[in-house]
C-alpha positions in Angstrom: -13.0 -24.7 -4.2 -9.7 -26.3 -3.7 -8.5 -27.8 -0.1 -5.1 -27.7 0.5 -4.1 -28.8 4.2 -6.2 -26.9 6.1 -6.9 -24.3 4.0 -10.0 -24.4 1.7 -9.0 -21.7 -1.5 -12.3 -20.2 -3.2 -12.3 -20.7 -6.7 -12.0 -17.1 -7.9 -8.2 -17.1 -6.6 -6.9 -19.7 -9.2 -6.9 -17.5 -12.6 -7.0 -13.9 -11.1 -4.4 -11.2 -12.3 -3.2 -8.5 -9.5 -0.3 -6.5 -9.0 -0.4 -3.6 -6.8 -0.5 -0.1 -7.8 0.5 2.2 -5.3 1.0 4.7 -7.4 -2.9 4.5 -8.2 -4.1 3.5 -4.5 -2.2 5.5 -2.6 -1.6 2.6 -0.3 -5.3 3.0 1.0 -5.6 -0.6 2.2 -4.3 1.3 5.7 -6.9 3.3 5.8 -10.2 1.9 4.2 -13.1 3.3 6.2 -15.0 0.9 8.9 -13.5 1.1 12.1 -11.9 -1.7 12.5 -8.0 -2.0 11.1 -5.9 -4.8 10.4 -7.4 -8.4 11.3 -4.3 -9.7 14.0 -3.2 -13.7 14.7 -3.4 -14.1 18.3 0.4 -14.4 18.5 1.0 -10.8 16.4 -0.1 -9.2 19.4 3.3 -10.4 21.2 4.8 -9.4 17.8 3.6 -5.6 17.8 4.4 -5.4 21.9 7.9 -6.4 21.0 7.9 -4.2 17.8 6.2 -1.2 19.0 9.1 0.7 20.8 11.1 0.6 17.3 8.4 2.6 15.3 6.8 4.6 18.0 8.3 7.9 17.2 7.3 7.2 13.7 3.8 7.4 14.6 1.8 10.7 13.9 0.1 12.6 17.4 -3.3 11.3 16.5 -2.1 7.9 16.6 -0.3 8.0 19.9 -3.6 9.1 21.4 -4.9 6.5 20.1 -2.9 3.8 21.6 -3.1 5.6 25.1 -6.7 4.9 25.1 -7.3 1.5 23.4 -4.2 -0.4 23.7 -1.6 -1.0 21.2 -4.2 -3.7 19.8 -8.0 -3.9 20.0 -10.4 -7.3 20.8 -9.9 -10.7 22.3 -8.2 -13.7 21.8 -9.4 -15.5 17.9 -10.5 -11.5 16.7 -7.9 -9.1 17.6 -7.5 -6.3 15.0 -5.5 -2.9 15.3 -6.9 0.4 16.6 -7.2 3.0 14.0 -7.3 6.8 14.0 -11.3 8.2 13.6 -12.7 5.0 12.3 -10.5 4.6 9.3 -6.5 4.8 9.3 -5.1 2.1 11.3 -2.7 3.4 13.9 0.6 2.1 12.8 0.3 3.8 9.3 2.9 6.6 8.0 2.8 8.4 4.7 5.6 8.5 2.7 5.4 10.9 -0.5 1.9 10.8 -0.1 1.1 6.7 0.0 0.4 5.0 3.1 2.4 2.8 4.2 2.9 0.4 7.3 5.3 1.4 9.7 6.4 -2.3 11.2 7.8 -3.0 7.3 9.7 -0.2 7.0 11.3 -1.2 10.4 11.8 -4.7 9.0 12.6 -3.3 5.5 15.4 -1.6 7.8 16.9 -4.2 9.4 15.3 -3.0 13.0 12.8 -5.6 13.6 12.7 -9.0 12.6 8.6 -9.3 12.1 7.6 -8.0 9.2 3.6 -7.3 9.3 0.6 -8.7 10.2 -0.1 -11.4 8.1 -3.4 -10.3 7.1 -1.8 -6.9 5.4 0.7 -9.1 3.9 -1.8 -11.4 2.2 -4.3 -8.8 0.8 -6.2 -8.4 -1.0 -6.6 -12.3 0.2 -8.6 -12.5 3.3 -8.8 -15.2 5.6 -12.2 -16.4 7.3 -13.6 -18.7 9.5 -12.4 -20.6 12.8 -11.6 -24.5 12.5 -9.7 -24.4 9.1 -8.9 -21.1 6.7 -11.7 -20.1 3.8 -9.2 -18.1 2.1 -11.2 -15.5 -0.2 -10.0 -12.5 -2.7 -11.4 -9.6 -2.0 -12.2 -7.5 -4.6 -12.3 -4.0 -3.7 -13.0 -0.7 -6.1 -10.0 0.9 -4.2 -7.7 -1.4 -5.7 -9.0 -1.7 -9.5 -5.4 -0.3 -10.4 -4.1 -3.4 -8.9 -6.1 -5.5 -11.4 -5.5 -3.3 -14.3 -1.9 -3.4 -13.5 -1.9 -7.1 -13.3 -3.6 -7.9 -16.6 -1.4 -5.4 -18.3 2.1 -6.9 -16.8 0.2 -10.6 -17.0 0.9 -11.3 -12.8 -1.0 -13.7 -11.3 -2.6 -13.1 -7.9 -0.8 -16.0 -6.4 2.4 -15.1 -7.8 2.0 -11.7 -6.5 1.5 -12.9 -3.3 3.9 -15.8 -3.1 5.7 -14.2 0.1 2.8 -14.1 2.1 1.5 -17.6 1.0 4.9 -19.3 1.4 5.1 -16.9 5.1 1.9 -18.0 6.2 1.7 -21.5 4.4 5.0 -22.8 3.5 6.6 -23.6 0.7 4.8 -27.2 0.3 1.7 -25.7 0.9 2.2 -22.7 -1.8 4.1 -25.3 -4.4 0.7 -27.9 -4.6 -1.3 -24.8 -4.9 0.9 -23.5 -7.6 0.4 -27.3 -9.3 -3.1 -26.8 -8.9 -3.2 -23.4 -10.7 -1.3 -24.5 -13.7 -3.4 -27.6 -14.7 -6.5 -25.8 -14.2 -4.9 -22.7 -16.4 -3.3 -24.6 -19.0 -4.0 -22.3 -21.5 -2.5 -19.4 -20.0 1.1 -18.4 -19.5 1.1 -18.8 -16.1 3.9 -20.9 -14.6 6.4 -17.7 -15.4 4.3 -15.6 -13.2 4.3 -17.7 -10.0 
């Protein structure tokens, strides 16, 4: 494990290839079964009030209802998530051709809001746990073994894949000692041109 600030990084992050496939996923980390959607930062919740009137019409019936009953989020302060539609599709999803997609970036992607999406949709398939400082974790899911066969075939690193979101969350110090880090520990590999 590496610490960085507050952050403790679990090992198997540091030589791990991954470059989403959405073309083999179908964008179905918006909809994976279990009831609960999208973990939410106690501050998103202001975010998606703000947000919500911008993609509300982009919503489909089912999730409208949903939002009626629950709330435009779901929980309490440290373990808000969103609501999702029977168990499974979190409310703010859309399809577009047939892939999922989240409906508060393709407001931002359109220049209508100015948040982009909740952080931990940005970072996956990184997860964030515990409460006093971040266990940051990769999450290795069968839905998204397209991702990791895409990644090894192009050669992209999981970090560099996910530079935004580190450097969004993070910052760019933060992201740049990790990226250090992952270069002297992968020496052997071609890595720096994939960060």
């Amino acid at each position: 494990m590496l610490v960085i600030g507050e952050a403790v990084v679990d090992e198997s992050i540091f030589d791990s290839l991954f470059c989403c496939d959405l073309d083999a996923c179908r964008g179905v980390c918006c909809y994976i079964e279990g009831g609960r959607g999208a973990p939410l930062e106690n501050d998103e919740v202001l975010e998606i009030t703000k947000a919500f009137p911008a993609i509300r019409d982009a919503l489909s019936k089912e999730a409208i209802d949903v939002i009626r009953t629950v709330g435009l989020v779901e929980g309490r302060p440290g373990n808000y998530a969103t609501p999702c539609v029977n168990d499974r599709e979190c409310v703010y999803m859309v399809r577009e051709k047939g892939i999922a997609r989240c409906s508060f970036e393709i407001a931002h992607q359109q220049g209508l809001i100015d948040w982009q999406k909740p952080i931990s949709c940005h970072l996956f398939p990184l997860r964030i746990r515990g409460f006093e400082n971040d266990h940051i974790v990769y999450e290795v899911i069968d839905e998204c073994s397209g991702g990791r066969v895409k990644g090894k075939e192009k050669n992209v690193t999981l970090v560099g894949f996910l530079k935004d979101s580190l450097v969004r969350h993070y910052g760019e110090e933060w992201y740049a000692e990790f990226v250090e880090y992952c270069e002297s520990r992968n020496a052997s590999h071609d890595f720096k041109r994939n960060i």
